[in-house]
KESENU-361523 format. One record per residue (C-alpha): residue in one letter; x, y, z. Coordinates in pm, whole numbers. Example, Ala and Ser with C-alpha at 12.3 -4.5 7.8 and 13.67 -1.06 7.14 Angstrom:
PT   residuo     east    north       up
PT         A     1230     -450      780
PT         S     1367     -106      714
END
This chain:
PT   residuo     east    north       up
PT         X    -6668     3240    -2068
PT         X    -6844     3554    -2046
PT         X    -7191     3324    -1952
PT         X    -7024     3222    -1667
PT         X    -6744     3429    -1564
PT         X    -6736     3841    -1507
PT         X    -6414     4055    -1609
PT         X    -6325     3853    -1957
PT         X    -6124     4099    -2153
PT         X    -5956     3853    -2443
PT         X    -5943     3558    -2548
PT         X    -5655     3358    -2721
PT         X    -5706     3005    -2885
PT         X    -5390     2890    -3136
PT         X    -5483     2614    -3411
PT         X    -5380     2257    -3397
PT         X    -5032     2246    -3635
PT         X    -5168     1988    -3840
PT         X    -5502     2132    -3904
PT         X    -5587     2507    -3903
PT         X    -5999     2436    -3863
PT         X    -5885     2271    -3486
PT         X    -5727     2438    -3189
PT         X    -5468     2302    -3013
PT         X    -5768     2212    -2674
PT         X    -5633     2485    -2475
PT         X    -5699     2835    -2443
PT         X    -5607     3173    -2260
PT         X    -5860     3397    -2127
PT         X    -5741     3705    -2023
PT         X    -5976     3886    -1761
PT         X    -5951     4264    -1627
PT         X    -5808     4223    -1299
PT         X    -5574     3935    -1097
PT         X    -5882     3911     -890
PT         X    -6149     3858    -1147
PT         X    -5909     3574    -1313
PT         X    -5884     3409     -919
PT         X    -6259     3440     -897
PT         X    -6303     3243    -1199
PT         X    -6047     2980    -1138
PT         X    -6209     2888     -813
PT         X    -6551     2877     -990
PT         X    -6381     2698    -1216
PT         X    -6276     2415    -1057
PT         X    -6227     2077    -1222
PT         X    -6544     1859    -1226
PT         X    -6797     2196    -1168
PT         X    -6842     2309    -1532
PT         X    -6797     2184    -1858
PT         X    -6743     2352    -2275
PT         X    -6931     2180    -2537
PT         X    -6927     1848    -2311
PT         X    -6572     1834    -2228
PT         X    -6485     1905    -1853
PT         X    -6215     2134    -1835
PT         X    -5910     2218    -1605
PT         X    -5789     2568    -1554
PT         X    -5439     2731    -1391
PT         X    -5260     3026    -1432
PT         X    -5089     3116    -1707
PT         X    -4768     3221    -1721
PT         X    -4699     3593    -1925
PT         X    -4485     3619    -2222
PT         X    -4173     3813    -2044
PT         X    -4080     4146    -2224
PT         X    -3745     4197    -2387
PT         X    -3580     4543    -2324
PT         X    -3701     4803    -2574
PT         X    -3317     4854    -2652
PT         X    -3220     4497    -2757
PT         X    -3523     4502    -2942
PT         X    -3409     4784    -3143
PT         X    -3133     4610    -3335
PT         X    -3322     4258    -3372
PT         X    -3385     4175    -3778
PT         X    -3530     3826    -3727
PT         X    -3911     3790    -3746
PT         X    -4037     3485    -3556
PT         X    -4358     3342    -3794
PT         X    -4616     3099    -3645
PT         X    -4941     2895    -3792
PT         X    -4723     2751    -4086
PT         X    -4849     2410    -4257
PT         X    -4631     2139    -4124
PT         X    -4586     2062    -4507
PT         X    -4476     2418    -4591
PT         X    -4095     2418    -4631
PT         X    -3782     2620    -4579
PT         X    -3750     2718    -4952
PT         X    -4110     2862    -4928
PT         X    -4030     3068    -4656
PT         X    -3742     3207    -4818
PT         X    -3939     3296    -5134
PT         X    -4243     3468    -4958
PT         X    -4043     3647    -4727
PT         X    -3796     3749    -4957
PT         X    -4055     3833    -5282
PT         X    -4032     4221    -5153
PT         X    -3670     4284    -5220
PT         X    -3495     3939    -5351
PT         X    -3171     3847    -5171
PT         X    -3251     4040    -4854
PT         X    -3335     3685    -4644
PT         X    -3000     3577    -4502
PT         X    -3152     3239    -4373
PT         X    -3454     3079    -4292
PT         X    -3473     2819    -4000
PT         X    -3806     2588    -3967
PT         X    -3945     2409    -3689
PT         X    -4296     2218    -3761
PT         X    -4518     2470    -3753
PT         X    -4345     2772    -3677
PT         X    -4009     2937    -3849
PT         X    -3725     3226    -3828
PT         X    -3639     3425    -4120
PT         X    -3328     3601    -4073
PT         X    -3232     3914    -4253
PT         X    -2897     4100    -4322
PT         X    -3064     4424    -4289
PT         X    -3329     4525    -3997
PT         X    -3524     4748    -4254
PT         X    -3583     4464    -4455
PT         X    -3698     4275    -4129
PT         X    -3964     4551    -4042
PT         X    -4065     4551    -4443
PT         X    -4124     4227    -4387
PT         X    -4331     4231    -4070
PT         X    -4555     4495    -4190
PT         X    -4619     4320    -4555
PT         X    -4637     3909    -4420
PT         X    -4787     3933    -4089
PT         X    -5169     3802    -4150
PT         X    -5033     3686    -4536
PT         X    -5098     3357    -4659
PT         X    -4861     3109    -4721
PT         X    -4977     2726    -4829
PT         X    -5312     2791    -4697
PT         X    -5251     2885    -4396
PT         X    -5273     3251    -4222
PT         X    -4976     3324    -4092
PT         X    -4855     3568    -3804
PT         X    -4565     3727    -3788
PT         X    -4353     3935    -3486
PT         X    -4057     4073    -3428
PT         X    -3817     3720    -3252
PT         X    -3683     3789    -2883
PT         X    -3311     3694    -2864
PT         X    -3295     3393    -2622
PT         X    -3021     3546    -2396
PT         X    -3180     3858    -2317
PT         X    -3361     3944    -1981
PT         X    -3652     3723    -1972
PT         X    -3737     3791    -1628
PT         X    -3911     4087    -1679
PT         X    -3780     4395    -1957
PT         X    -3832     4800    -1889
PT         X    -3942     4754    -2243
PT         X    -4293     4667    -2407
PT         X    -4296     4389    -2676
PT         X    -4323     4512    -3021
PT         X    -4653     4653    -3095
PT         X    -4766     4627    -2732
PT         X    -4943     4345    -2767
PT         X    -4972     4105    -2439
PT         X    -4906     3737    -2535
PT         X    -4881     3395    -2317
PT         X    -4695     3121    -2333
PT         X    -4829     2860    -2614
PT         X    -4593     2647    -2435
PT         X    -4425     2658    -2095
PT         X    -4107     2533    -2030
PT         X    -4079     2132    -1947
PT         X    -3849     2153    -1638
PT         X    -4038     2425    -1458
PT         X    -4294     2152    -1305
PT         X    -4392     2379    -1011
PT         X    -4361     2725    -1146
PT         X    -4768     2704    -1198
PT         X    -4846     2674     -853
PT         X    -4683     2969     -740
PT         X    -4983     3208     -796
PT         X    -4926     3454     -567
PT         X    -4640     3606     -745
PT         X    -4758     3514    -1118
PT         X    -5091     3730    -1212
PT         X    -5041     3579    -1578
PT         X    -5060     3899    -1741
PT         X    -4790     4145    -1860
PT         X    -4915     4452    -1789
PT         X    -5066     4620    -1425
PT         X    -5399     4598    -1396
PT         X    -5478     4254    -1584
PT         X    -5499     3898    -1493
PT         X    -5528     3538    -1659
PT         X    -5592     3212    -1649
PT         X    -5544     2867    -1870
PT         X    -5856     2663    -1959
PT         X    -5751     2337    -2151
PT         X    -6019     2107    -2239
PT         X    -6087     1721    -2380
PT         X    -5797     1529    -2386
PT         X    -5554     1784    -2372
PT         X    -5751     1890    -1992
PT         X    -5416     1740    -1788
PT         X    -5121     1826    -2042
PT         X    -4935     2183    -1963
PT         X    -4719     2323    -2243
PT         X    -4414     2232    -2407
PT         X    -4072     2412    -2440
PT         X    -4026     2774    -2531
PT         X    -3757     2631    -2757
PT         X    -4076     2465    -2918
PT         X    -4267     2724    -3051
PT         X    -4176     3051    -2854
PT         X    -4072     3404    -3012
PT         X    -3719     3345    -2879
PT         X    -3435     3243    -3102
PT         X    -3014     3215    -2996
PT         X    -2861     3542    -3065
PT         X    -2580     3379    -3165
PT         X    -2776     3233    -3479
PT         X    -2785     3620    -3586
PT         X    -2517     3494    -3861
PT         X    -2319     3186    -3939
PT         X    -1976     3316    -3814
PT         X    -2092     3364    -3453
PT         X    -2194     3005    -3416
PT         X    -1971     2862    -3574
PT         X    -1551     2889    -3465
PT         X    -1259     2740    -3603
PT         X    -1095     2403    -3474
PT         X     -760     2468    -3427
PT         X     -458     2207    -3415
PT         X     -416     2114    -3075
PT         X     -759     2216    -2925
PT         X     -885     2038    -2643
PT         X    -1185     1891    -2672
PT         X    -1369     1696    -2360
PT         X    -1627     1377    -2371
PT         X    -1965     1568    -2260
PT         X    -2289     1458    -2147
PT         X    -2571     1581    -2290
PT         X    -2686     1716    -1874
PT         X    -2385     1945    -1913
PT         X    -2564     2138    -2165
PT         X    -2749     2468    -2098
PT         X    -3135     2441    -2139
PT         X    -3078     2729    -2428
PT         X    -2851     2512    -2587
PT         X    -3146     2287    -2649
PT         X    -3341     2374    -2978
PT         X    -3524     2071    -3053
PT         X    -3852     1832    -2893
PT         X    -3587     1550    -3029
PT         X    -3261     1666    -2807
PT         X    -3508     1827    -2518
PT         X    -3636     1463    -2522
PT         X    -3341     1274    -2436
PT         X    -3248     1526    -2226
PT         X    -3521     1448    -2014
PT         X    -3471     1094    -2035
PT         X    -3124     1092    -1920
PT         X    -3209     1365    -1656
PT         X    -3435     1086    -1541
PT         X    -3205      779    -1602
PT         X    -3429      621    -1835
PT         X    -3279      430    -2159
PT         X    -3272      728    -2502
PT         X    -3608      704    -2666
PT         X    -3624      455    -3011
PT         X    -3753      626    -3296
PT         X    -3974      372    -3502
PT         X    -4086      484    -3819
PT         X    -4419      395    -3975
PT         X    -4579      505    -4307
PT         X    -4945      516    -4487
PT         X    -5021      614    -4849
PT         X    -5176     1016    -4894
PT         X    -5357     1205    -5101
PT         X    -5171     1234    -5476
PT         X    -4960      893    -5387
PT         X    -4791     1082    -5158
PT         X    -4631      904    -4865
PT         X    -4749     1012    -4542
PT         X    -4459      935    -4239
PT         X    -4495      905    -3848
PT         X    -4273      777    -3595
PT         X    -4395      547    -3294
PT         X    -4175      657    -2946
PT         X    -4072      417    -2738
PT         X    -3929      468    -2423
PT         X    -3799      124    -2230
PT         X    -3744      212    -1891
PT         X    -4103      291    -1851
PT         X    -4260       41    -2136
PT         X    -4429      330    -2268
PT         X    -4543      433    -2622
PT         X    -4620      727    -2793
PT         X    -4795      808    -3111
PT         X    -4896     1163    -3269
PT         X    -5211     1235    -3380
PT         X    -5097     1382    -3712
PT         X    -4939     1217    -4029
PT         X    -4616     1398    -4221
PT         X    -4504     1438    -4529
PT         X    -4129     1535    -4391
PT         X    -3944     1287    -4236
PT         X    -3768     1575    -3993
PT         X    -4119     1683    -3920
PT         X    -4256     1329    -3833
PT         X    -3934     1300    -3607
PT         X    -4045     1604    -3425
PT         X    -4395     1591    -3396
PT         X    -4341     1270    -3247
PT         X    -4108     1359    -2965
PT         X    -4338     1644    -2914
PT         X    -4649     1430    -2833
PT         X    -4405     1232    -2600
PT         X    -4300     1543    -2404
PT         X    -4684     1630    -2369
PT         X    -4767     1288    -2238
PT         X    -4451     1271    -2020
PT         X    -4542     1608    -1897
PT         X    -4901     1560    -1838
PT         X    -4715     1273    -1582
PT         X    -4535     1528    -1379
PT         X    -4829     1725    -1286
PT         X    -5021     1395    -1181
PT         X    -5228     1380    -1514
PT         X    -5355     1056    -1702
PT         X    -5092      829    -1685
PT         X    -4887      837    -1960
PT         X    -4927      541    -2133
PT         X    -5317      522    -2107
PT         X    -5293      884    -2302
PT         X    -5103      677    -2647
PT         X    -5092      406    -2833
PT         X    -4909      245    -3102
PT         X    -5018      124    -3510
PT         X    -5138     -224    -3582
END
């Protein structure tokens, strides 16, 4: 970028889930002012220039929004990305707790990225300082302090922990527009810097997924079992509910963000088909087709599981990057998957 662009600063590429050696076919480059990153956008435009043969589109991105310094202070759940889609919740537990045994409350997993919860915030910090860049089932794994989910995420008086700026590995489904709106977004999260999205290949018309996805943010309420879950007393009303009645937050999975969308749309729930191929050691490797009716679509991941939850979410994850590559007038859909013989 620095051949053809002036101001680069950074660069951040994060590795395909189901294989470390591959990135994901987007990128962030992070240049030293909101007018060097315009400058190279409009160089950039789609069709003009190309990366190691692959034309390439580039947009803003959007900056990670800080969390106020002071409801960072009593946070003790680290938020760990780059984990093996094979690497379980057990695992977790057991690296993260090795330092001081029975300090991990709970551990929550989510393809490749996890929570580890802690009773104590000194154990959490222990933690971050001993696993962040450790190992775990091959893979190197990074580690931060997790951003509670209800806090100001329009913009904190606090920095993130450890100061480091960070963007969006994946934007938020229902905010179709909110990359357009460049006048007020520099992509950056500090004064005096300025960014910009390059995605390449296949991946050149598909924007990110949900925070919910693989963002640092988790429900506060998830701090311990008794604050999500209350008692059912005789006598207490309880209401049919759509799933549209539901607060985006509420929404933790690709699966339930999926038929969210679906039914936000009036389209039929998506079918779930499950397929299977023998692996290395006589493992058996899972993935699920997607089918959605209403638009005779299909949608097939890329990558082969050894969890069956995993398949299951992988898979409605490569349906809400197709459906979302739709939305801002990408490759249609359906041309972009297709489905086992």
């Amino acid at each position: 970028m620095k051949k053809v662009t002036e101001g680069v600063m950074d660069v951040i590429v994060y590795p395909s889930s189901g294989d470390k050696t591959k990135n994901r076919g987007f990128a962030f480059v992070e240049y030293e002012s909101h007018k060097a990153a315009a400058m190279a956008r409009r160089k950039l435009i789609p069709g003009t220039f190309q990366l190691w043969g692959h034309s390439i589109q580039v947009d803003w991105a959007e900056p990670e929004k800080d969390v106020d310094e002071e409801v960072m202070q009593r946070v003790r759940v680290l938020y760990v990305r780059n984990l093996m889609l094979s690497t379980t919740e057990e695992t977790l537990r057991q690296e993260f707790s090795r330092f001081k045994p029975g300090s991990v409350e709970r551990v929550k997993k989510l393809t490749d990225y996890g929570f580890v919860h802690y009773r104590h915030r000194d154990d959490a910090l222990a933690a971050l300082g001993l696993m962040n860049g450790a190992a775990i089932d091959g893979a190197i794994i990074e580690v931060t302090l997790a951003k509670p989910a209800n806090a100001n995420r329009e913009g904190g008086t606090g920095s993130a922990v450890g100061g480091a700026k960070r963007y969006h590995s994946r934007g938020y489904l229902g905010n179709q527009h909110h990359h357009h709106n460049n006048n007020n977004n520099n992509g950056v999260t500090t004064a005096g810097g300025g960014g910009a999205e390059f995605m390449m290949g296949d991946s050149a018309a598909i924007r990110e997924l949900s925070p919910r996805l693989g963002e640092i943010y988790y429900s506060e309420q998830s701090d311990g079992v008794d604050r999500c879950v209350f008692p059912l007393f005789p006598g207490t009303p309880l209401a049919p509910t759509s799933l549209l009645q539901l607060k985006q937050g509420q929404i933790c999975t690709a699966q339930s963000l999926l038929e969210y969308f679906c039914r936000k749309n009036y389209w039929s729930p998506p079918e779930y088909h499950l397929y299977s191929t023998p692996g290395p050691g006589g493992r058996l490797l899972l993935l699920y087709k997607v089918v959605i009716p209403s638009t005779r679509c299909t949608y097939i991941p890329d990558k082969l599981c050894v969890l069956l939850d995993d398949a299951k979410e992988l898979a409605a994850q490569t349906t809400l990057w197709n459906l979302d590559s739709v939305l801002r007038g990408g490759v249609s859909s359906c041309d972009a998957a297709s489905s086992p013989s």
